[in-house]
MMTF fields as JSON, N, C-alpha, C and O atoms, coordinates in Angstrom:
{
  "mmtfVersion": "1.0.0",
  "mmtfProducer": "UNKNOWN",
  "numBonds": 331,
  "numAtoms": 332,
  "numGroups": 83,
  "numChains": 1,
  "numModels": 1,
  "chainsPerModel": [1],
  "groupsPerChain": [83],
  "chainIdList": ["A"],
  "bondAtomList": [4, 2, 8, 6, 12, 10, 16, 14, 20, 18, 24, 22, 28, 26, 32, 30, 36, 34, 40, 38, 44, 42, 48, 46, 52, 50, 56, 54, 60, 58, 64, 62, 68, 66, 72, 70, 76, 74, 80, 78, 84, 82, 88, 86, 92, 90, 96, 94, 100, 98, 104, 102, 108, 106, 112, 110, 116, 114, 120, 118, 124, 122, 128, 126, 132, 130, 136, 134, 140, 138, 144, 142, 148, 146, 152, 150, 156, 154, 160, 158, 164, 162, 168, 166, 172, 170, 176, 174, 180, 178, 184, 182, 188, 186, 192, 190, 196, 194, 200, 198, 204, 202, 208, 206, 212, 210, 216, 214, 220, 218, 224, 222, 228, 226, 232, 230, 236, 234, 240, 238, 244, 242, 248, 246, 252, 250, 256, 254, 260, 258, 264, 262, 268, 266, 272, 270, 276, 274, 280, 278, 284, 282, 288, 286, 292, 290, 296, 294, 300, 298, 304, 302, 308, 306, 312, 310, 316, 314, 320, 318, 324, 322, 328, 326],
  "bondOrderList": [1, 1, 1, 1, 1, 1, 1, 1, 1, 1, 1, 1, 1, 1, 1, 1, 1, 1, 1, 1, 1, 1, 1, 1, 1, 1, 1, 1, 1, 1, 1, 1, 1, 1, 1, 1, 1, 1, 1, 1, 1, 1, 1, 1, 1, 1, 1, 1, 1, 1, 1, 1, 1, 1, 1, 1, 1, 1, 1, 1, 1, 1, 1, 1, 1, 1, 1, 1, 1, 1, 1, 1, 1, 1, 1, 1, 1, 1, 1, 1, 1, 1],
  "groupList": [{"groupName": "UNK", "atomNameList": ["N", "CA", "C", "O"], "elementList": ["N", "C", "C", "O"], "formalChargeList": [0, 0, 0, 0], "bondAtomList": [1, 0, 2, 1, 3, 2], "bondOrderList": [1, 1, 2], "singleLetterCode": "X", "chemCompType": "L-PEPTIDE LINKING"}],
  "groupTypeList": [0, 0, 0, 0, 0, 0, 0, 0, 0, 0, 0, 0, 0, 0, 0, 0, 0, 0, 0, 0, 0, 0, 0, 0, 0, 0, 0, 0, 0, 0, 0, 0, 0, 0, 0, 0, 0, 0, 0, 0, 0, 0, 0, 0, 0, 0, 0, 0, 0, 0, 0, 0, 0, 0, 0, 0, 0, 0, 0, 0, 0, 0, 0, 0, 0, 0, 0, 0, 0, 0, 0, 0, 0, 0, 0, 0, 0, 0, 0, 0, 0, 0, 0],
  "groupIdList": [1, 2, 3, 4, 5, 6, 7, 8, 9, 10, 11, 12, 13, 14, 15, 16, 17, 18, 19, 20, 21, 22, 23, 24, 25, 26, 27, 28, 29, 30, 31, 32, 33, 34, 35, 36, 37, 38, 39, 40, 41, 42, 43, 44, 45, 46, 47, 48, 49, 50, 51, 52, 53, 54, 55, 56, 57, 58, 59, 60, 61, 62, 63, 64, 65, 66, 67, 68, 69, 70, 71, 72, 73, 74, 75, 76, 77, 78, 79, 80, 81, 82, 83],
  "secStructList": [7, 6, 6, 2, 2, 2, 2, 2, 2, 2, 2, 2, 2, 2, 2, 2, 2, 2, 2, 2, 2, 2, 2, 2, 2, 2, 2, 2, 2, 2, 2, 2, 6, 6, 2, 2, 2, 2, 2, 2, 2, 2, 6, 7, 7, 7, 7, 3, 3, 3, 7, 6, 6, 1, 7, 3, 3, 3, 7, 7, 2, 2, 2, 2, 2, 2, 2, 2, 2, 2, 2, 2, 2, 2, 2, 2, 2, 2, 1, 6, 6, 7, 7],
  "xCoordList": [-11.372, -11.618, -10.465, -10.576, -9.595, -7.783, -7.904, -7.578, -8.33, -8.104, -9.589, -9.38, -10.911, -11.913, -10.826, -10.743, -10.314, -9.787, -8.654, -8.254, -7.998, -6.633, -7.081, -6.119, -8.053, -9.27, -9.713, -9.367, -10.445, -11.22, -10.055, -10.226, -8.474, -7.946, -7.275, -7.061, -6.984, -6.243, -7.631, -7.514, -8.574, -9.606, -10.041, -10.6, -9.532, -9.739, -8.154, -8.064, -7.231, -6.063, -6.336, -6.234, -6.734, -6.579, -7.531, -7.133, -8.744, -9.58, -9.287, -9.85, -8.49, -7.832, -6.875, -6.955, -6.095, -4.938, -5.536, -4.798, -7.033, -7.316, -7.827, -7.606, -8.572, -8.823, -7.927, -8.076, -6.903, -5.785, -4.835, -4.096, -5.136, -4.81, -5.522, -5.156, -6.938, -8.364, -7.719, -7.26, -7.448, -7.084, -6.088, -6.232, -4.767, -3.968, -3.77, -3.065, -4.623, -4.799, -5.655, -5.518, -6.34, -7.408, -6.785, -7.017, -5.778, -4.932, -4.107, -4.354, -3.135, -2.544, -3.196, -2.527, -4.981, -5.4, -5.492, -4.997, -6.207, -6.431, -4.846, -5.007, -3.689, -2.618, -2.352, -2.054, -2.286, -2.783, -3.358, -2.888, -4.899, -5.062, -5.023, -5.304, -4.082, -3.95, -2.381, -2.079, -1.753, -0.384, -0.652, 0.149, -1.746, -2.466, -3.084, -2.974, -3.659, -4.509, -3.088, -2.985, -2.088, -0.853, -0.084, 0.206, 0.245, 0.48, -0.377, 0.198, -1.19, -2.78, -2.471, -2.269, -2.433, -2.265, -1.24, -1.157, -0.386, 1.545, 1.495, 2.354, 0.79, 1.051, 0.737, 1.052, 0.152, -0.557, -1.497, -2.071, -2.197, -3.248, -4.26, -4.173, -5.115, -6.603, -7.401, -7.558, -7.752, -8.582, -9.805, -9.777, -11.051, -12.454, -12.715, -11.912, -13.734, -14.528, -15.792, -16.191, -17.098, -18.185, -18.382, -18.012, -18.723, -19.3, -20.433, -20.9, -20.807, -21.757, -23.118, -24.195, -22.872, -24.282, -24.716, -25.661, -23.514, -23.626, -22.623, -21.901, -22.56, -21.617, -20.281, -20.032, -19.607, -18.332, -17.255, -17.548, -16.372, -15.191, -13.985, -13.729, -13.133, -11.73, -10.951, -11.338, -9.99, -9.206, -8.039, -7.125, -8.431, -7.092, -5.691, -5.607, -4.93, -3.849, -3.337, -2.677, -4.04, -4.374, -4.445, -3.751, -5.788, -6.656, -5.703, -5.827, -4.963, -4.081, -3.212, -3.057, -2.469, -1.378, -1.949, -1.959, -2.938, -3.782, -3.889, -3.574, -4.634, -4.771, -3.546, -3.56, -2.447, -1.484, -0.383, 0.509, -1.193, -0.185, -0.802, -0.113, -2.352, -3.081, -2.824, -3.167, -2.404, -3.035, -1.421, -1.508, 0.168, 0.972, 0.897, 1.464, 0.241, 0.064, -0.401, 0.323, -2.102, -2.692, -1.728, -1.936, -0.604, 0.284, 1.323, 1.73, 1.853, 2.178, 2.42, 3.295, 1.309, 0.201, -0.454, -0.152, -1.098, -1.442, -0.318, -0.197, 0.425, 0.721, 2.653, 3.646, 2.477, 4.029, 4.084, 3.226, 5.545, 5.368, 4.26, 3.772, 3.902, 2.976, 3.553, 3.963, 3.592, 4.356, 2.823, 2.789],
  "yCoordList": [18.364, 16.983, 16.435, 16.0, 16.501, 16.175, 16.805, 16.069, 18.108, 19.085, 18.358, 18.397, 17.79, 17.448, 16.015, 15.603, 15.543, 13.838, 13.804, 12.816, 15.364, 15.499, 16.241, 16.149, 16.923, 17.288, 16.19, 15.97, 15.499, 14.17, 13.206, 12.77, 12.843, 11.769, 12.817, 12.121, 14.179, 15.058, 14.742, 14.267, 15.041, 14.548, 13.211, 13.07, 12.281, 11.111, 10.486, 9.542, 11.063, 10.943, 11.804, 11.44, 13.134, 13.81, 12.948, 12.609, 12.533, 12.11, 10.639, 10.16, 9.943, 8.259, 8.854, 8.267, 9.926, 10.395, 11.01, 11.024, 11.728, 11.547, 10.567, 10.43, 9.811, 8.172, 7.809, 7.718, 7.641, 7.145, 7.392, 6.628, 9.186, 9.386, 9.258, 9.022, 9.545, 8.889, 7.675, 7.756, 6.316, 5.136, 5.233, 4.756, 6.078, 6.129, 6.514, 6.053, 7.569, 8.56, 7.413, 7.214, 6.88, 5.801, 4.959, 4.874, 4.035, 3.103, 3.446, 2.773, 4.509, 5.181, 5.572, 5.679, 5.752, 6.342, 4.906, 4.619, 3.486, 2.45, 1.869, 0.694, 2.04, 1.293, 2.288, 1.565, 3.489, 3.999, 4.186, 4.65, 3.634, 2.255, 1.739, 1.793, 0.396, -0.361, -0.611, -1.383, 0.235, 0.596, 1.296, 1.215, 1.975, 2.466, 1.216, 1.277, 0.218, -0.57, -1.502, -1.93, -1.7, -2.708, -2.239, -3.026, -0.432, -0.134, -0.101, -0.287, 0.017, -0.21, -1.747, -1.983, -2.545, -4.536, -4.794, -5.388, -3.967, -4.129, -3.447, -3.891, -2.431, -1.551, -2.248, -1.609, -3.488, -3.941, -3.671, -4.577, -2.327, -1.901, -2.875, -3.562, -3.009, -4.076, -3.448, -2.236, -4.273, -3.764, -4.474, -5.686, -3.804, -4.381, -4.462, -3.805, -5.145, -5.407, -5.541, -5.424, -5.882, -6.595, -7.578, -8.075, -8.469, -10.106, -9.961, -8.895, -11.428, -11.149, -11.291, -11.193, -11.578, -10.991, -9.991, -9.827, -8.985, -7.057, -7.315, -6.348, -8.039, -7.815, -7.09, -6.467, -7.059, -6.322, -7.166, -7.478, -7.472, -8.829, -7.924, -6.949, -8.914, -8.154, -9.002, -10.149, -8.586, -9.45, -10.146, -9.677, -11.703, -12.305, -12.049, -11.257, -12.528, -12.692, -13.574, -13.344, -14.585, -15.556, -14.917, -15.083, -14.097, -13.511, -12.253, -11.851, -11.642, -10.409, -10.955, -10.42, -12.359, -12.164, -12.219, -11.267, -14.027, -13.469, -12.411, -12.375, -11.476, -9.986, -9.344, -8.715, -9.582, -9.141, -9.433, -8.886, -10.722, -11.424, -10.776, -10.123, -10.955, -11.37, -9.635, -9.445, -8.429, -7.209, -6.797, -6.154, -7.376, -7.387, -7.945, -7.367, -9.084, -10.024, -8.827, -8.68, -7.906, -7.517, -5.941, -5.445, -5.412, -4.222, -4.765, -3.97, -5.988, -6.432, -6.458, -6.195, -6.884, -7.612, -5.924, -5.797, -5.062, -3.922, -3.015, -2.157, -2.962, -1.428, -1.485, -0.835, -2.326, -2.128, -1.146, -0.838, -0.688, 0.558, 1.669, 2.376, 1.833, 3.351, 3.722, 3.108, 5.008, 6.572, 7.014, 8.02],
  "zCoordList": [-46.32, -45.938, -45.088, -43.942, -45.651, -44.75, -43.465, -42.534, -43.113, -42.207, -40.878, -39.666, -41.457, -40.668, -40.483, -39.326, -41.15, -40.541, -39.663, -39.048, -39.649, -39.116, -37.841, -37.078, -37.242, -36.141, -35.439, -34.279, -36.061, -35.584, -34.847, -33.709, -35.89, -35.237, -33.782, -32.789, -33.618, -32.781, -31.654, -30.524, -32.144, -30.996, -30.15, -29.063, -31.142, -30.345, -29.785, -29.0, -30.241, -29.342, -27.77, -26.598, -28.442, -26.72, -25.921, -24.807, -26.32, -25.375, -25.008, -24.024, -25.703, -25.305, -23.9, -22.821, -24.065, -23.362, -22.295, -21.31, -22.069, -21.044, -20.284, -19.081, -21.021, -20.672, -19.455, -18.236, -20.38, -19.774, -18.675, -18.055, -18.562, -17.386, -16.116, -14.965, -16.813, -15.261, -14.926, -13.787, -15.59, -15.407, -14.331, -13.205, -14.882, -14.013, -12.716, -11.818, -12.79, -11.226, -10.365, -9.158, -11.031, -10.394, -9.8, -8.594, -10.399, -10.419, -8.99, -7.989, -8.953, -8.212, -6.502, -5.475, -6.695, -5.122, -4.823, -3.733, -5.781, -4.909, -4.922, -5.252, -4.772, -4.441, -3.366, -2.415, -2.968, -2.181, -1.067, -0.029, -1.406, -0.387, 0.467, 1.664, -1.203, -0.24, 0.65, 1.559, 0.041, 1.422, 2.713, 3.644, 2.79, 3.845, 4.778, 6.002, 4.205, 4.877, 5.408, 6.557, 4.373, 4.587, 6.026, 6.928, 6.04, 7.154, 8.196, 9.269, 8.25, 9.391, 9.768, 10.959, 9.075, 9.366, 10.417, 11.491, 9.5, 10.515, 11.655, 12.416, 12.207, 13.059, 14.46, 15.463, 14.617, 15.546, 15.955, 16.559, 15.882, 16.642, 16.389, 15.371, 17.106, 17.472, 15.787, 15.64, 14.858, 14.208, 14.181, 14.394, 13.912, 14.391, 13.174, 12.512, 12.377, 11.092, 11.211, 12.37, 9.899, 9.998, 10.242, 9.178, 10.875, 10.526, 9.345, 8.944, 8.826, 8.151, 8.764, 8.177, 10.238, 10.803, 11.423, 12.194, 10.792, 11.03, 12.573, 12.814, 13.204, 14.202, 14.22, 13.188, 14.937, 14.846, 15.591, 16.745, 15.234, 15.581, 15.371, 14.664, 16.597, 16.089, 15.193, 14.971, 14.708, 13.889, 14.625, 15.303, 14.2, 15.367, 14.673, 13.734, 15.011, 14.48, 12.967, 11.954, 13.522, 12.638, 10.775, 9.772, 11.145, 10.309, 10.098, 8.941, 10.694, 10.342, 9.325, 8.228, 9.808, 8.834, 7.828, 7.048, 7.454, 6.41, 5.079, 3.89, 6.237, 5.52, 4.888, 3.83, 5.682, 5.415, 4.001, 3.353, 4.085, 2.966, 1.806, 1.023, 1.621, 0.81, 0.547, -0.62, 1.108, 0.978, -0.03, -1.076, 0.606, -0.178, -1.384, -2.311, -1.609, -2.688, -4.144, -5.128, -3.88, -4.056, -4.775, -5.883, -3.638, -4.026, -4.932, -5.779, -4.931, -6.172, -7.4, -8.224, -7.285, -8.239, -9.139, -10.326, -8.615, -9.424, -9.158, -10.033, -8.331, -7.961, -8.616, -8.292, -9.38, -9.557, -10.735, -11.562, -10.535, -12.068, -11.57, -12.451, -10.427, -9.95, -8.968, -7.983, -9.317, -8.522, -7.633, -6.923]
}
């Protein structure tokens, strides 16, 4: 009986601990990301988007920094404490 309860809790530790590492790896590609998109913002290049009437617009400046703030805000905000 000890030996099925001392199995069961070894089983639901390993499987919390993989949990937890999906979380992390997860955590890790979208900060990832979004330092990718942060360097894409800064670089100057012209970037184009959707409108919401399927069109395609560039992004002014205006709208870059914007993005820019809001995309540091965002790496912050989740990505601190990730390797």
């Amino acid at each position: 009986m000890a030996f099925r309860k001392r199995q069961n809790e070894a089983q639901e530790k390993a499987a919390k601990s993989e949990k937890e590492q999906a979380l992390i790896a997860e955590k890790q590609e979208q900060c990832g990301q979004m330092n990718r998109q942060l360097r894409s913002l800064e670089s100057g290049e012209r970037i184009i988007r959707r409108a919401e009437n399927g069109d395609q617009e560039f992004l002014e400046d205006s709208q870059r920094q914007q993005e820019i703030a809001k995309t540091r805000q965002l790496i912050q905000t989740y990505c601190n404490g990730v390797r």
